[in-house]
C-alpha positions, 0 to 999 in steps of 0.5 A: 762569496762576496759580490763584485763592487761599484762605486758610481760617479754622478753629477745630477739627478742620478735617473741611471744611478737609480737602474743600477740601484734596483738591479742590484736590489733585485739581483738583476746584477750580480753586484753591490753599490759600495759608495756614490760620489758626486762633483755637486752638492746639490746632485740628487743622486747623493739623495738617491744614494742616501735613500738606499743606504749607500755612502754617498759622498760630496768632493767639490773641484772648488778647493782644488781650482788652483791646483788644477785638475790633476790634483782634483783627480788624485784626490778623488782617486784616493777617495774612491779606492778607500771603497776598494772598487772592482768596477767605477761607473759614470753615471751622468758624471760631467767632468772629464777624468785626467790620468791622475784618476784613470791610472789608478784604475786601469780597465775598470772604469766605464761610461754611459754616453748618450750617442752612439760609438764614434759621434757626437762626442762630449756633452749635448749629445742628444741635442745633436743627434735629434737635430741631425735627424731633423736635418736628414743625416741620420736615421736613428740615435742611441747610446753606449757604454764604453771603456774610459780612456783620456780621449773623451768618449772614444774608449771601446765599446762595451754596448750599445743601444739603437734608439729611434727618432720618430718624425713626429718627435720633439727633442723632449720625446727623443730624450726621455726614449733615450734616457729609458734605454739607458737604464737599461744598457747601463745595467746590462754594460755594467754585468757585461764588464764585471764579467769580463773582469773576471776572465782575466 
């Protein structure tokens, strides 16, 4: 029997594209990366992918700047379903997915975020939450991965991890203690969606 498909989304250095990597390598997830696509170029996850002998594949939003955004999404659609997916990941992917993407894939796209369900919405994340810390209004940050959905980062929750912020801290210390229990939600976010995909 053939294992479930992921193809993950990235747009830089792909740290959590790699945790996907070595649990699919050590069958710590039951699944197989058939293709890694990125926005840029220059994304060392595509070098990532390479190394491990995953198609990695470049689709830069430059030619689509007239045609706006749709048009960029449907064509990276197109591409994506070529690999015949059971499940999307994104992984670090920095652009904001229209319906033109969404639709062609509806309930199996998923999102790692560096915040907890219902703050710090959109980019800088971590850069909030550490200040909110600092300022007394939180206790802790964290992460999850939820459902994708066209409101930003407001999808449901597939989990989520508590991450502290010691007082000594500084935002670099808070980053990279984020950044750890990421690889190791997303891994674990990813077999739980899988698995409910197959329930259906």
């Amino acid at each position: 029997m053939s294992k479930p498909r992921l193809v993950v989304l990235v747009s830089g250095s792909g740290s959590s594209l790699q945790a996907l990597l070595d649990a699919c390598e050590t069958d710590q997830l039951d699944a197989e990366i058939a293709a890694v696509f990125s926005n840029k170029k220059s994304a060392f996850g595509l070098e990532r992918a390479k190394r491990a002998k995953v198609p990695d594949l470049h689709v830069p939003y430059a030619p689509f700047a007239d045609q706006g955004r749709a048009a960029y999404d449907a064509t990276l659609a197109k591409q994506v379903a070529d690999f015949a997916p059971d499940l999307i990941v994104l992984a670090g992917w920095m652009r904001i997915l229209t319906p033109a993407f969404l639709d062609q894939f509806p309930n199996r796209i998923i999102n790692l975020h560096p915040a907890l369900p219902g703050t710090y919405i959109g980019a800088n994340g971590i850069e909030w939450a550490f200040n909110s810390f600092q300022n007394g209004d939180i206790k802790h940050g964290g992460c999850m991965v939820h459902y994708v959905i066209p409101a930003v980062d407001e999808g449901q929750p597939i989990d989520t991890e508590i991450v502290p912020i010691f007082p000594h801290d500084t935002q670099d210390d808070y980053a990279q203690r984020l950044h750890a229990a990421e690889h190791l939600l997303i891994v674990r976010a990813t077999q739980k969606a899988l698995k409910a995909l197959s329930t259906c």
